[in-house]
C-alpha positions in Angstrom: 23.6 4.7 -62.8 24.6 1.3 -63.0 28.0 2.6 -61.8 26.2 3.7 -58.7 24.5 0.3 -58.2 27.7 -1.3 -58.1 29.3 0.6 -55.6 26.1 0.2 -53.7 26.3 -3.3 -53.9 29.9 -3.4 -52.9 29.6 -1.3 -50.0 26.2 -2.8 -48.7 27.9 -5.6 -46.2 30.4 -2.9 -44.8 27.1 -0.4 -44.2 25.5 -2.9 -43.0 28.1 -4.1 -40.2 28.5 -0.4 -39.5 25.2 0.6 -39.2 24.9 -2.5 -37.0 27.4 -1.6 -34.7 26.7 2.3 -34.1 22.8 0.8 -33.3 24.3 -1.4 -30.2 26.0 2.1 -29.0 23.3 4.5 -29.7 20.7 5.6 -27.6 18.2 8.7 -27.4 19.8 12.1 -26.6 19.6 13.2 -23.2 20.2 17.2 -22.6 21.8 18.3 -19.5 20.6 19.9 -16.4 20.6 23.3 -17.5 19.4 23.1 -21.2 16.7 20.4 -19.4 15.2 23.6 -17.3 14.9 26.0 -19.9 13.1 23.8 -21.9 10.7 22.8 -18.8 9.4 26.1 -19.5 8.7 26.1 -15.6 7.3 22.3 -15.8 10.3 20.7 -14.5 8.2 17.4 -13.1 6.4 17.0 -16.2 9.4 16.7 -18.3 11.2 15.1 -15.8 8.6 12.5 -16.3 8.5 12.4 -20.2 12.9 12.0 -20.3 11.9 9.2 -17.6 9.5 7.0 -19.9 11.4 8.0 -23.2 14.9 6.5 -21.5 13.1 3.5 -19.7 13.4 1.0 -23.2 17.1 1.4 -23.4 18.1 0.8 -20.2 18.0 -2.8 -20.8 19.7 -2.6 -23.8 23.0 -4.4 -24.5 25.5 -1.5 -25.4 29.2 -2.6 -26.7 31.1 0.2 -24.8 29.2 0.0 -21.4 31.3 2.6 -20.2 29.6 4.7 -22.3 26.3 3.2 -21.2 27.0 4.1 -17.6 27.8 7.6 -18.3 24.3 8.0 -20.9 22.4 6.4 -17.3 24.3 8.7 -14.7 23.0 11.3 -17.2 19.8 10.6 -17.2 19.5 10.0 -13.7 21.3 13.2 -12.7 19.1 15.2 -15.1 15.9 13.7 -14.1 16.6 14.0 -10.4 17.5 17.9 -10.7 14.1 18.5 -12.5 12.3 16.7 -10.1 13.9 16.1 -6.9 11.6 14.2 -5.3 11.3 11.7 -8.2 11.7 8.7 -5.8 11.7 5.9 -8.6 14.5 7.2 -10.5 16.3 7.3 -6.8 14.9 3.9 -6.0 14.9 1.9 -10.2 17.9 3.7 -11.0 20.2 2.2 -7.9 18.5 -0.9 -8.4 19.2 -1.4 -12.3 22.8 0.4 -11.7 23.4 -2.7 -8.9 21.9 -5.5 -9.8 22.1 -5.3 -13.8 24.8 -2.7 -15.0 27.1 -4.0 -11.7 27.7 -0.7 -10.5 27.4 -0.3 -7.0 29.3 2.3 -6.7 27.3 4.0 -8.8 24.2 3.0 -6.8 24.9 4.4 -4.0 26.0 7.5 -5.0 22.6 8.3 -6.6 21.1 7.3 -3.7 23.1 9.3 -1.2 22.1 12.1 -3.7 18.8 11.8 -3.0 19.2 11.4 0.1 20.7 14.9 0.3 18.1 16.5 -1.7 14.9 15.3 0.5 17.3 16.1 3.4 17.5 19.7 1.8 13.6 20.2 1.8 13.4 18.9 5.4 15.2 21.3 6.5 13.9 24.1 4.6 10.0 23.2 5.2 9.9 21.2 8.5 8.1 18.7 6.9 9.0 14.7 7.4 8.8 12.9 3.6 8.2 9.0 3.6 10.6 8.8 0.6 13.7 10.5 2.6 13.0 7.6 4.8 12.7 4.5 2.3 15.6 6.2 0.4 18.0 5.8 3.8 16.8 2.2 4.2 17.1 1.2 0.9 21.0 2.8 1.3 21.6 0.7 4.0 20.3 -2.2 2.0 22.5 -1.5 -0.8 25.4 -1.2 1.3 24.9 -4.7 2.9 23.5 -6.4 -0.4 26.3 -5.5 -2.8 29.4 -4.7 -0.4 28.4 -6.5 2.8 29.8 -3.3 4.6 28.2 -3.9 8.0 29.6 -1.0 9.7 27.9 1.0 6.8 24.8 -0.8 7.0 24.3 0.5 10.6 25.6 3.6 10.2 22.3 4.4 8.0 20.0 2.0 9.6 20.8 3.8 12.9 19.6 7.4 11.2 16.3 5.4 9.5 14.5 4.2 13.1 14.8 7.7 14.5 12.2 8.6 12.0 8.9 8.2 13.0 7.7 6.7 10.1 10.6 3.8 9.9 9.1 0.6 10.3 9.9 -2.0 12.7 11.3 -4.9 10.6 14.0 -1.9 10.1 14.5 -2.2 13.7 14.8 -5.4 14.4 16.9 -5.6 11.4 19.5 -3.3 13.2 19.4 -5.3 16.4 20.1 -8.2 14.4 23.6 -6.8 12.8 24.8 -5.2 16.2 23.7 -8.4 18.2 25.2 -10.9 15.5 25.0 -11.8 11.6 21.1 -12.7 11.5 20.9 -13.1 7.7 17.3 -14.4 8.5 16.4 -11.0 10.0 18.1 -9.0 6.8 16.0 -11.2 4.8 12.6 -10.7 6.3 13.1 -7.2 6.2 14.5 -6.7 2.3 11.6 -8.9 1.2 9.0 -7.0 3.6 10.3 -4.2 1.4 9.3 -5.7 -2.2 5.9 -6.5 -1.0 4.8 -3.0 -2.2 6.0 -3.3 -5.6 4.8 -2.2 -8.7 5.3 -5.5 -10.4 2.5 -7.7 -9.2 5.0 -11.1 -10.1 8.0 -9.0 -7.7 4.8 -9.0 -5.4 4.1 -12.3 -5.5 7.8 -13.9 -4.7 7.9 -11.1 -2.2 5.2 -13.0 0.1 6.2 -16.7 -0.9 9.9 -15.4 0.2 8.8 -13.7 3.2 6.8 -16.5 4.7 9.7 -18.8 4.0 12.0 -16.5 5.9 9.1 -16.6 8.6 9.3 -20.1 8.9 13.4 -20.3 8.9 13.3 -18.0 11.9 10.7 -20.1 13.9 12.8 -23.2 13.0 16.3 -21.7 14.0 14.2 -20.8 17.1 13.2 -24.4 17.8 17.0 -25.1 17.3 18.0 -22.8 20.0 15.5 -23.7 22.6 15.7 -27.8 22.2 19.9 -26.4 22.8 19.5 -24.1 25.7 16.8 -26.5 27.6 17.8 -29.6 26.3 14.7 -30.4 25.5 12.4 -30.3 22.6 9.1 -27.6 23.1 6.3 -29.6 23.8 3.8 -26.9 22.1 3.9 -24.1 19.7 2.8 -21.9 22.6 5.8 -23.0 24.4 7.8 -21.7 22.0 6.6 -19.3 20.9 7.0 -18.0 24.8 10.2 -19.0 24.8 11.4 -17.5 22.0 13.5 -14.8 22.6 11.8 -12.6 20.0 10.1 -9.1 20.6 6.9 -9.8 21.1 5.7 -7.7 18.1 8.2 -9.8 15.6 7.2 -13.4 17.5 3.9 -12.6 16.9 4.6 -12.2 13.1 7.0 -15.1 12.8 4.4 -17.6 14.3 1.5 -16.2 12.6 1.2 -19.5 10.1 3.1 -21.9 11.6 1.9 -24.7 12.5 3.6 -28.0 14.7 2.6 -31.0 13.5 2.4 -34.4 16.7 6.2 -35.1 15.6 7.3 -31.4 16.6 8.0 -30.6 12.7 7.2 -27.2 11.9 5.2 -25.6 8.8 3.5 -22.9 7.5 -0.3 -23.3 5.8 0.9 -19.9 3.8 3.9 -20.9 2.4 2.4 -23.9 1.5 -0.7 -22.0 -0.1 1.4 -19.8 -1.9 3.9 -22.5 -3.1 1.1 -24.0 -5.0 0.2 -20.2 -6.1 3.5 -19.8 -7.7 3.2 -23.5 -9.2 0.0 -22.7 -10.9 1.5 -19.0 -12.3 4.6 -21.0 -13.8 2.4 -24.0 -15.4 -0.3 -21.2 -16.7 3.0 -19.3 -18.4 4.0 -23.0 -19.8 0.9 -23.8 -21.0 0.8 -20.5 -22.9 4.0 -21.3 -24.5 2.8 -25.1 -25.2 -0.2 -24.0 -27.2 2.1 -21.4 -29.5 4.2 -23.9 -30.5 1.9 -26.8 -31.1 -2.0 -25.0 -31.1 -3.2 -26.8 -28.2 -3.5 -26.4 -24.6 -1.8 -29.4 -23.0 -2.9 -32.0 -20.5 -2.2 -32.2 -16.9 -0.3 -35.4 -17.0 2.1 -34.0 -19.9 3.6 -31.0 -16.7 4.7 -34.0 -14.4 5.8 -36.2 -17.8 8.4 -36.2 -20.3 8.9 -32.3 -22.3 6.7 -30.8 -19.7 8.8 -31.5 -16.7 11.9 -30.3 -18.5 10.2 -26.9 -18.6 9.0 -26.9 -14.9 10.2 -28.7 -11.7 7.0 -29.7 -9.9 6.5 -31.7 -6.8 3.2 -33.4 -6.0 4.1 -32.3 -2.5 3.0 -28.7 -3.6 -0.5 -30.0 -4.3 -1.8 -30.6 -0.4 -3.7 -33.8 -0.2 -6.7 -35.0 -1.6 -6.3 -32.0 -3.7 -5.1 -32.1 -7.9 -4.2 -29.3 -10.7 -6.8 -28.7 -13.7 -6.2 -26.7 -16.3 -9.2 -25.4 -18.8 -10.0 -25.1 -21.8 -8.8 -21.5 -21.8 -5.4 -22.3 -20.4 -6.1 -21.9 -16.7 -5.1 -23.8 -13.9 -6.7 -24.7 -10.8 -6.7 -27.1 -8.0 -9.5 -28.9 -7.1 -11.1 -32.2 -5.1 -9.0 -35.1 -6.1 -12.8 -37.4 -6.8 
């Protein structure tokens, strides 16, 4: 026995390392497509599901050999989309996290092209027209431009996505854009009319701030062009917005909520409103953090002074005037009548 301590004493750093190191390259098991549909037991969606949720922690996860991680999330991916091929999120989140986090693109695609051949499958086999085929082929096209700037790509798939009914027309004017010129303001209002759906209300959130931004950019570089072409600048918003350029269904958009102030400087009341929105999300989220670490919600003055304004970049411009932030006694902030 005390033989047997020893050695475990001895060997307890070297288990440990080890034991350390096989955890940063394990993950749950995956089966593959064919032991996955015997064990459906005829409910292929439903365990499509369940492998979904069960893999969703570790896809975040750090692993050492990351070529091993890409092959455990191709798996998963391939064996989730053959037991359910109309799961659209695993289509949609999978490309996403393979592009954005694990720096595939390659890999990206591919899954989406894959899905893109399965809803192209049931098409043809039912007649029926499925909103997901449609999103899937935009948001090819999208990862295409995004992560290989492949323009001729890009329109190859935009150019199949408005001949369905359903496509919408920021997709359209989108493609106009690329064969007309490089419009990255057009590219932009479309990818973030596409988040505004999301199922993360924060991805929601940026979504609009981002798009009315990109609203207001256009109507600028608009301005640009016509004080260029009649060498003059427009003496109205309603000038403008006649002289435009735009389709009429896209000006109306872009000038929605922009306003011109007496000096010809343009704005938008909801960019501005949702400016302060954001501000008062990422002081809340301070706050929060503020009272952990000292048991007390802080004061106004301490987000615009000393450690506060290391944690947050705020601009009394975001407050409009008259106005100033309060936050209660429960953490939450608000703007209100400057008395």
């Amino acid at each position: 026995m005390v033989g047997a301590v020893a050695a475990a004493a001895v060997l307890q750093g070297g288990l440990g390392e080890a034991n350390a190191a096989r955890r940063r390259n394990d993950f749950r098991y995956t089966p593959d497509r064919e032991v996955a549909r015997v064990l459906s037991f005829g409910h292929r969606s439903s365990l499509a599901d369940a492998l979904w949720l069960r893999a969703l922690p570790d896809f975040a996860r750090e692993f050492d050999d990351r070529a091993l991680k890409e092959r455990w999330l191709n798996g998963v991916f391939d064996v989730v989309t053959d037991l359910d091929p109309t799961f659209y999120t695993a289509y949609s989140y999978g490309s996403t996290y393979l592009a954005l986090i694990n720096k595939q693109a390659d890999s990206a695609i591919a899954l989406l092209e894959r899905g893109i051949a399965r809803y192209q499958a049931m098409e043809a086999e039912d007649g029926r027209r499925y909103a997901a085929g449609t999103r899937l082929r935009i948001d090819l096209a999208m990862a295409y431009w995004m992560h290989k700037r492949d323009r001729a790509a890009t329109i190859r798939h935009l150019e199949i996505a408005v001949e369905r009914p359903d496509c919408d027309f920021l997709t359209r004017n989108m493609l106009v854009g690329l064969k007309l010129e490089d419009r990255d303001d057009l590219i932009a209002l479309s990818y973030s009319a596409q988040l505004l759906d999301h199922q993360n209300p924060q991805v929601r959130a940026k979504a609009a701030e981002d798009l009315e931004y990109t609203k207001l950019r256009i109507a600028r570089r608009v301005q640009r062009e016509f004080a260029a072409e009649q060498g003059r600048d427009a003496a109205s918003l309603d000038e403008l917005r006649a002289g435009c350029g735009l389709e009429p269904e896209l000006a109306a958009m872009v000038f929605e909520t922009v306003e011109m102030s007496a000096d010809g400087k343009l704005t938008s009341w909801r960019h501005d409103e949702l400016r302060v929105q954001s501000t008062m999300r990422s002081m809340e989220v301070a706050a929060q953090i503020y009272r952990r670490d000292n048991g007390r919600w802080p004061t106004i003055d301490w987000f615009f002074e000393g450690a506060g304004n290391s944690l947050l970049v705020l601009r009394r411009l975001d407050i409009p005037q008259g106005k100033r932030f309060v936050i209660d006694d429960e953490g939450r902030v608000s703007v209100v009548e400057d008395e």
